[in-house]
Phi, psi and omega in degrees: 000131174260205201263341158292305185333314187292272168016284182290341181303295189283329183293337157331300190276019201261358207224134191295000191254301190285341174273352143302295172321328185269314166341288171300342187257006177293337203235070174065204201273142173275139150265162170277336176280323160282349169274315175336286212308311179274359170249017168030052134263182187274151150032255215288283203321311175298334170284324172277259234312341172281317188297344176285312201269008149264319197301257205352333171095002183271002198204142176225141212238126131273141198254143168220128194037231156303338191243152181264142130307111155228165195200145188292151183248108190304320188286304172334276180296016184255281174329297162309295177341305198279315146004269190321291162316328195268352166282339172238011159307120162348151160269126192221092182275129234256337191237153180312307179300082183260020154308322185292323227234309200267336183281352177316000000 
């Protein structure tokens, strides 16, 4: 994964309108016409904050008919976890040197 990837990954979380959202798809999948209503933004707005939050892989979005579906992608957010850990584990080099090691 590189570091845009990685990018889009945190940018899911960076914003109080997708940790609502993510809020509403905890208790399972959605239409986008009930997260308007329960997170009372627009459209257009509500169409950016989803495209973060599938690209990123924490949300997975299906069309029915007219309407998108979304519901959290359990591996998606499996990944962030392990994201997470693996950026802030400690470094722990096999060498004297540890510039040889932590700059990898």
């Amino acid at each position: 994964m590189n570091n845009s990837d990685k990018v889009k990954v945190f940018k899911a979380f960076c914003d109080e309108r997708r940790i609502e959202i993510l809020n509403q798809l905890k208790c399972g999948e959605k239409c986008a016409c009930k997260l308007l209503e329960d997170v009372d933004i627009s459209q257009a707005t509500l169409s950016h904050h989803m495209k973060i939050l599938c690209d990123s892989g924490i949300v997975n979005g299906r069309k029915e008919g007219k309407w998108m579906h979304y519901s959290i992608n359990k591996e998606g957010c499996q990944l962030a976890e392990d994201l997470l850990k693996e950026m802030i584990q400690p470094c722990v080099c096999q060498s004297n040197n540890q510039e040889d090691c932590c700059t990898k």
